[in-house]
N, C-alpha and C positions, 0 to 999 in steps of 0.2 A: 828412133825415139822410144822413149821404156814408158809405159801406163801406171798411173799412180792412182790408190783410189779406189773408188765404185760409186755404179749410180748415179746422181746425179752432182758426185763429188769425184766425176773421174777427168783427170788430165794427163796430156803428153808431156812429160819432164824432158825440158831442151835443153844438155846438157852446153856450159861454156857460152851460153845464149850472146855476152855483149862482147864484140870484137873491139877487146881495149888493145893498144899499138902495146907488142912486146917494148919493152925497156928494162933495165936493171930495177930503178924504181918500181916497175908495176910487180915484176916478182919478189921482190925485198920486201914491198912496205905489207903491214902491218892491216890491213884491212879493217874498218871498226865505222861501219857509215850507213845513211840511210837510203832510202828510194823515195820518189813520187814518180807520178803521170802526168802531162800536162794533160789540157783540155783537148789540143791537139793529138793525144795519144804518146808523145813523145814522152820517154822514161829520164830522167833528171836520176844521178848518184854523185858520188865522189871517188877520184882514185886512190888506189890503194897507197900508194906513198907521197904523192906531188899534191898540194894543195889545189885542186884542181877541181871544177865540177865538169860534169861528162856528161853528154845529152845526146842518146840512143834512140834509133828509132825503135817503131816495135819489132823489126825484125833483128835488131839489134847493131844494126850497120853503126857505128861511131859518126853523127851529126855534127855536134863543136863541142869545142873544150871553153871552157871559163877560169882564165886567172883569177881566186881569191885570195885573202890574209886570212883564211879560216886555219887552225891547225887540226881539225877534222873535223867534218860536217855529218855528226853523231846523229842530229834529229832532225829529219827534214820533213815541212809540213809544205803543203801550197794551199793557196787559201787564193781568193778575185777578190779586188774591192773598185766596183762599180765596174765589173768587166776586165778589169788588166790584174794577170796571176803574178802572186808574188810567191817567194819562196823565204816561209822564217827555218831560221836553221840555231839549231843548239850546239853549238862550239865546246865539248866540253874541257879544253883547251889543252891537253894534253895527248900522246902517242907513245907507243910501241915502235920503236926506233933501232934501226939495227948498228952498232959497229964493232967496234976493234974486240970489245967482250962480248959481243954477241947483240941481245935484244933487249934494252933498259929502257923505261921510261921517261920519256920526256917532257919537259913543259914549255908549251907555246910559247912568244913573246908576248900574245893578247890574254892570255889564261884565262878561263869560263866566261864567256858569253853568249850571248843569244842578239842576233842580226835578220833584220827580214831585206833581202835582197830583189833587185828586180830579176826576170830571167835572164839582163846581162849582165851580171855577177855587181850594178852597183846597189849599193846601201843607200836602204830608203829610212829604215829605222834601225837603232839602238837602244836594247834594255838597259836603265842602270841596272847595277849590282842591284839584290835587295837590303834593304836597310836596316837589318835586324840585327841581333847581339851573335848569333850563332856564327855570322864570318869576320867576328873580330879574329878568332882565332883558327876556327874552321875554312876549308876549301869550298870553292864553289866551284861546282864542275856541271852543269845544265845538260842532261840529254834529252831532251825533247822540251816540242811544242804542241801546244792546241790551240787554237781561236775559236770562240763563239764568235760565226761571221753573219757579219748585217745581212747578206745577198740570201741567207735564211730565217730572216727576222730575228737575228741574234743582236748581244749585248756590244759586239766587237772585242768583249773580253781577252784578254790571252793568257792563257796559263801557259808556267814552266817548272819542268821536271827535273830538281836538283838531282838527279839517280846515284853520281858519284860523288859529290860533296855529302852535302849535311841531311842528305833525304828527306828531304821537303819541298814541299808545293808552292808555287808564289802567280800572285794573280795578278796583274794590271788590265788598267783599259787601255781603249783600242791608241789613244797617244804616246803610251809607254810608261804613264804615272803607274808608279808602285800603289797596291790597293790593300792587298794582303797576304798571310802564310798560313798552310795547315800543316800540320804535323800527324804522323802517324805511320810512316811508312820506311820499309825498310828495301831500299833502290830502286825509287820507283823510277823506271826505266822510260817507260813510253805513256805517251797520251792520245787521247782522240775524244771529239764530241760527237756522242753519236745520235743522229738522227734518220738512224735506217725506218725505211716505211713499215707503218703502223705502230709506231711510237708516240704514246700521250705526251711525251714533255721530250727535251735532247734531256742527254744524261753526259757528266765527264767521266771517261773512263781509263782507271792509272791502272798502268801492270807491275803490281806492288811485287817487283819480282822475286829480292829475295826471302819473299813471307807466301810465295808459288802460289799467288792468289792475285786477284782481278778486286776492285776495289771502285765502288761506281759511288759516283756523287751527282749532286745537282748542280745544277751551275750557280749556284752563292756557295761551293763548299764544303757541303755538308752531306754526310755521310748517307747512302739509301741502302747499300746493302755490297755484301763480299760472296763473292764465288769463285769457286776453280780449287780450293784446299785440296777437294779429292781427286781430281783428275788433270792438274796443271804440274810441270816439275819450274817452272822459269821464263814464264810471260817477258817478252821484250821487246813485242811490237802487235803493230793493229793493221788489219786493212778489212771490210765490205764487202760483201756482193751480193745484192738487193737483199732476204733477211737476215745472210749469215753472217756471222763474224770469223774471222782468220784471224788468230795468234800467233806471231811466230813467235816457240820455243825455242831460247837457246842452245840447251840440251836437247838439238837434233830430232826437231819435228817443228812442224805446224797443225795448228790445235785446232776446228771448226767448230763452234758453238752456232747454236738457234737462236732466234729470237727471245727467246728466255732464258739465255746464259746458260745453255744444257749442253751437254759435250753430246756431238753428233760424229766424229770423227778424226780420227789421227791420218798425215800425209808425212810421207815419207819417215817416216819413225826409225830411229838407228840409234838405241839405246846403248849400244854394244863400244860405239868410238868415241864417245866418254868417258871412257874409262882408261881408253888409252892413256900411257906416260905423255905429258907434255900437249892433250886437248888443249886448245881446240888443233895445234899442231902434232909434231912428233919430236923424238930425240934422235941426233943420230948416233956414231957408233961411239961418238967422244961427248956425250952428252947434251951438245948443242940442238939448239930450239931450230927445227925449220920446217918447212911446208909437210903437209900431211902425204902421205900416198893412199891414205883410205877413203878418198873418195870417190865413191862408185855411182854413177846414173840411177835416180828413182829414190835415194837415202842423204838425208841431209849430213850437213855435219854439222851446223853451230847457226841456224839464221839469225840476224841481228836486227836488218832493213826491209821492210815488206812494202808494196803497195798494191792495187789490183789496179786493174784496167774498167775501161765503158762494158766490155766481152766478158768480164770475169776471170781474164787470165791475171795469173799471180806473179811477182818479180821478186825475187831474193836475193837480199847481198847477203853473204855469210860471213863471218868474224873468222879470220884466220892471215896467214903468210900468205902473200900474192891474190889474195880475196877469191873469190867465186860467186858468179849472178848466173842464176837458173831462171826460167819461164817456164811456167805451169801454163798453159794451153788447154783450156778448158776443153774438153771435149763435148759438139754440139750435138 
């Protein structure tokens, strides 16, 4: 294993960590999904081309597979209500699909939704659409979720993260009623409510990605303050561990902030393979888009999916051909 880090931001990088079953599909698709942990420790993703969710142990043995009608499960949050974990997930309803011309875009038969599932893949709730003038004509493509939840004296709220539609924010309560939308943001990618310890209130916090800034609100809304302008390039995800915060960078890093939104450190930084023709993959001799060969142990290449564990170790899906999940293994 390779050391990432220093201090007490040093982990073992476990390269290939989840043993997903070779297939055509698992090499071909198109990678673009999230992570959680259960309460159990068990790691919840999506596979790279099969509609499918995946649940790893933490050593990453393949547990079970879950048939869903998602066409990619972009945002995935776990939230308990009254003790039994659900998983909401942001569909943003289309993929990177490989055929006869290569890799096109495509669009689900469900196209943008937002579903909270139990952990055996059924549907416990459905968000409507939101009810605004912006998808008369415009896309609604949701990548992420947050809930203010009861089980911490929250509203039951749930915010979602239009990232690739109309980029904007829309709130309902905990039955699915639509409540409201804020504007301001330009892909806001990921969300989280964070109430790490020694925090006077929870705060919502958007990775208003491509304005490469962090964007905190309260939970009615409204605006408290923006960080990261100088030290972020592309906020796209969130995960904890008791006071710090982890960003994962798409542009090939995760970010660690303090408790006061102050850059503490950069992990695995690889400024260099962005640049490359055809990031987050490669070209090959005839110009076609496919899997990268530049990734090396210790240097990301593109994370998209983050969560942490009870230990502090970290889980990565990265956005690319054939995907890639790494574990950061905190070191004790």
């Amino acid at each position: 294993m390779t050391a990432i880090g220093e201090g007490e931001h040093t982990y073992e990088w476990v390269e290939d960590w989840a043993q997903v079953p070779d297939s055509e599909s698992a090499r071909d698709g198109w990678a673009h999904h999230g992570v959680v942990v259960t309460r159990s420790g068990d790691v919840v993703t999506f596979h790279s081309g099969d509609p499918t969710l995946m649940v790893f142990t933490p050593e990453g043995a393949l547990r079970r597979t879950i048939p869903t009608a998602l066409t990619e499960a972009h945002g995935m949050t776990l939230v308990e209500d009254d003790g039994v974990e659900h998983l909401w997930i942001a569909d943003c309803g289309g993929k990177m699909v490989k055929g006869d011309a290569g890799y096109q875009f495509s669009n689900g038969p469900a196209g943008g939704q937002v579903v909270k599932l139990t952990l055996d893949g059924e549907v416990a709730l459905r968000l409507p659409r939101p009810p605004v003038p912006e998808y008369e004509d415009g896309p609604y493509a949701p990548t992420w979720v947050a809930v203010d939840e009861r089980r911490f004296g929250g509203s039951g709220d749930v915010w979602v993260a239009d990232g690739y539609g109309m980029s904007l924010l829309h709130r309902y309560d905990e039955s699915g009623r639509y409540v409201s939308t804020a504007s301001g943001f330009n892909c806001p990618h990921a969300l989280f409510v964070d109430r790490r310890p020694g925090k006077a209130e929870a705060e919502l916090y958007v990775a208003d990605r491509s304005n490469a800034r962090v964007q905190v609100l309260d939970l009615d809304g409204r605006l408290k303050r923006i960080f990261g302008e100088d030290f972020m390039v592309s906020p796209s995800a969130f995960a904890t561990y008791g006071q710090y915060l982890i960003i994962g960078e798409l542009h090939a890093r995760l970010t660690i902030c303090d408790g006061n939104d102050r850059l503490v450190a950069y992990l695995g930084r690889n400024d260099e393979v962005c640049t490359v023709e055809g990031w987050p993959n490669m070209l090959d001799e005839d110009g076609n888009l496919v899997r990268t060969t530049f990734l090396v142990p210790g240097k990301f290449n593109s994370p998209h999916g983050m969560a942490a564990d009870a230990q502090g170790n970290v889980y990565v899906a990265e956005w690319l051909i054939g995907g890639r999940f790494t574990k950061l293994e905190r070191a004790s």
